[in-house]
Structures are given as C-alpha cells and as structure tokens.
N, C-alpha and C positions, 0 to 999 in steps of 0.2 A: 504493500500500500504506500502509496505519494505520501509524502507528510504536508501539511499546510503549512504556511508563510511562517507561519503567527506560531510554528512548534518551539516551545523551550522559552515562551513570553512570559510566562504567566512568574508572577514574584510573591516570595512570603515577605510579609510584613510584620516588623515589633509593634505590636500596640502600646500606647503610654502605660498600661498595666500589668504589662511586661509579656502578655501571651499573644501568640503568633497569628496570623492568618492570611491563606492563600488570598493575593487579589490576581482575580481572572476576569474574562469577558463574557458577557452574555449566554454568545455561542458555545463557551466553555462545557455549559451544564451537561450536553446531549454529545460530547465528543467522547468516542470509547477511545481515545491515546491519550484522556487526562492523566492517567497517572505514572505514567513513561517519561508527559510532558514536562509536568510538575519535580518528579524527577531530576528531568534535563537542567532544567531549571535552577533546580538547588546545587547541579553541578556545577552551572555555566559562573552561578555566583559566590562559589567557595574557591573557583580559580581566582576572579575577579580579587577577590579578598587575599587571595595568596600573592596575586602582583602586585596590590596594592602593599600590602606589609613589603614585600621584597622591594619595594620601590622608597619605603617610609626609612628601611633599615641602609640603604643605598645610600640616599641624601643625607640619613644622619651622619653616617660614616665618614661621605665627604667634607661635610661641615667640621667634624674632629679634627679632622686632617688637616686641613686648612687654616683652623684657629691656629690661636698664641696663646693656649693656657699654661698658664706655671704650676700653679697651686693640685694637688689630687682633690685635696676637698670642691674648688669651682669646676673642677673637670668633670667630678662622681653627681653635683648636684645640674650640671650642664647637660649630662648624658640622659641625665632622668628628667630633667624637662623638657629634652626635644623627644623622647619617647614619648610621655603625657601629651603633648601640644599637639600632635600631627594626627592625634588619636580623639580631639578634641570638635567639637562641633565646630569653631571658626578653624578649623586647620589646614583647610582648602586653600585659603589664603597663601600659606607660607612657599608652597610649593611652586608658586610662580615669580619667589626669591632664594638667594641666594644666603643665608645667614650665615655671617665670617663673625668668630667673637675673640675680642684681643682680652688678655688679663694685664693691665700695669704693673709692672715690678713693684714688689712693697720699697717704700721709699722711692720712687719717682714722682717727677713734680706733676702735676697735673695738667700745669698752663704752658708744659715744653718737654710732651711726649709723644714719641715718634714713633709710628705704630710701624713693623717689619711686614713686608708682604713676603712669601715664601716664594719658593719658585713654582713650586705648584699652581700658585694662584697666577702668579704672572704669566702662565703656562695657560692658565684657563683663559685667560684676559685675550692671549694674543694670538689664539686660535682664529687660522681662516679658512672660507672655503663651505661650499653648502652641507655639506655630511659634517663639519666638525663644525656648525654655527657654533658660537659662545651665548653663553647664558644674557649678554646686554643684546646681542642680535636677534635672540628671540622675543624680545620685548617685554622682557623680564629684568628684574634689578636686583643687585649686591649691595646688601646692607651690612654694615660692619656696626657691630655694636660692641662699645666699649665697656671694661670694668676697671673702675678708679678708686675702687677699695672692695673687702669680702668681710665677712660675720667668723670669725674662727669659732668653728663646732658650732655652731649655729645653721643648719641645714635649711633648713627652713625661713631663716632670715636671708640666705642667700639664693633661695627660689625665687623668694620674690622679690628683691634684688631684679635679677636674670627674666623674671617673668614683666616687671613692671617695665626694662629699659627694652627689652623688645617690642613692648606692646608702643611705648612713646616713638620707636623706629617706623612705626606704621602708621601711627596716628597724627604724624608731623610731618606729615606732604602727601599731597592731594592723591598720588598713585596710590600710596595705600592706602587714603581713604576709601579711595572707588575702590579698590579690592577688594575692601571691606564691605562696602554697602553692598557690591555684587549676591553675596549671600545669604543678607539679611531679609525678612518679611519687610513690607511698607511700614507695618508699624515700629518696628525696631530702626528701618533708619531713618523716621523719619524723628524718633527720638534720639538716634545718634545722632542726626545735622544738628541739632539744637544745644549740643554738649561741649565745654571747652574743651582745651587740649589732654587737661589731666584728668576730666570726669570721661573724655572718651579711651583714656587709657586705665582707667580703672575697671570700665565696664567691659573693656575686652579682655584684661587679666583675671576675671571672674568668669566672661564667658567662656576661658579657656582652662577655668577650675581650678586657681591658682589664687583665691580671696581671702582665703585664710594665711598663705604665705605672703600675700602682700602687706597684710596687720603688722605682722610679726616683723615686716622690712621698718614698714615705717615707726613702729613703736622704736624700732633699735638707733633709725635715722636719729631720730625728736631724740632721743638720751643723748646720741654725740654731740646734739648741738647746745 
C-alpha cells in the first residue's frame, strides 16, 4: 500500500499538566496506518531531539574552546549554565550567536584590559568562501562577554553573575532585541518594549530560570559596595 503525504505528521504533545496527547487530523480517525504513523512519528522526533542535543553539546564545546577562562570554579559554573540556557524556553535565541566569554586576571585593572583573541577564533573570523561562511557572514553575531570579578565558593552568586551579563549582551542593541521578540507571544513583547534596559535583563534571566541566582548576585554586589 502507497503511504499518504501527510504519513509520520501527526505529533505528541506535553500538556501544561504534564500528560501527553497525540495531535492529528481529522482524516486521522478512519486511517488503519494510524499506529505505524504515530509511531513514525515518535521516531522522526527523538532523532530530531538527538540533533538537537548533539548540536546544543557542539556549540557548547566550541564556546569553551574559544573562551579565556582562568578560574575552575567560572569554568565549572560557565559549563553549567550554557547547558541550562540552551535547554531553556528563550534558548533559540543564543544559537544564532556566537558567545566568547573572557575571565580578567585577579588583579587586572578594569579600565586597561586587553582581552587575547586565540587563534582559533581569528581562524573563525577569517574564514572565506561559500562552504566555510563565518558565523558574521551568516548574519549572525559574536558577543564577547566579559568577567571583571567572580564570588569565590559562591556558585550561585556566580551564575548569576554569568546569567545577568549575558542577558545585558542581548538586551543592549536592537539585534538582540528582535531576537528576542522573534519568540515571544504579542503579549510578552509587547510588555518587553515597555521595559528599561535592566528590567529587560532581569526578565530574560528569569525566563531563562536563573532568578534565584540572580538574588544571590546582586545581594553579594550591594555588600561590596
């Protein structure tokens, strides 16, 4: 038997109350290859999800690679929050950047620090040619986010730390505003256009489940000052 167009369409769905249910078509009800289909289906979207991870653990990789971390502890709490973020409802976003993170030497000045680009990156930079486009050719951008101090044994003040200066990377210029807004409902952006620069970076390092380390950052900030 022919299969139909429409074989291996049909998708299970999470409901908000955590239990599943097939969404199909009409025509569905009276097709005797629904459960072949259904099936296929489930196949077609556990590969999906396998490239997806194999793609999330790719980008992280390279991002490690690429940085200038000193510290184990910015490294250990660095690794764990581009695993959480990518994995996070706004995490669509990040993958049409580049995220490079430098760590300042303890004791370097702030106001006359000279961030090293490796060769790897300048490697990535100065790739040409249609098969090797670079990540600015495809109309994508390399954000470099800085760290100019760390929380020692404080995990969690340095999450959010890491989670609050990336989120201000995106939230301070218009590309990744529209980035942003790209994913949201009308009602979400049309209450992010209305938000300063630090209430839209608050709201994206909660969207991205990271509110409770952002507390923790700024309670530690307000004591050093």
């Amino acid at each position: 038997m022919e299969r139909r167009d429409c074989y291996g369409s049909i998708r299970e769905i999470t409901l908000n109350d955590g239990k599943k249910m097939a969404q199909s078509r009409p025509e569905c009800r009276n097709c005797e290859e629904i459960r072949d289909c259904l099936r296929t289906s489930r196949q077609i979207e556990e590969e999906r999800r396998e490239r997806d991870e194999l793609r999330k653990q790719n980008l992280i990789s390279k991002i490690i690679d690429l940085s200038q971390i000193f510290s184990n502890e910015i490294g250990a709490c660095l690794l764990e929050f581009l695993s959480r973020i990518y994995s996070s409802p706004l995490g669509m976003i990040l993958f049409r950047n580049l995220l490079l993170f430098y760590e300042a030497p303890r004791g370097a000045s702030s106001s006359h620090l000279t961030v090293p680009m490796s060769q790897a990156t300048l490697d990535l930079l100065q790739r040409e040619g249609e098969t090797e486009r670079t990540v600015l050719e495809e109309g994508r951008s390399i954000r470099i986010v800085l760290f100019q101090k760390s929380f020692p044994n404080q995990p969690k003040a340095n999450m959010g730390m890491i989670a609050h200066e990336v989120a201000l990377a995106f939230v301070s210029d218009q590309r990744g505003i529209k980035q942003i807004l790209q994913i949201l409902s009308d009602s979400e952006a049309t209450l992010f256009k209305k938000m300063d620069v630090e209430s839209k970076a608050r709201w994206v390092v909660e969207k991205w489940g990271f509110g409770e380390d952002l507390e923790v950052f700024r309670k530690e900030t307000a004591v050093d000052k």
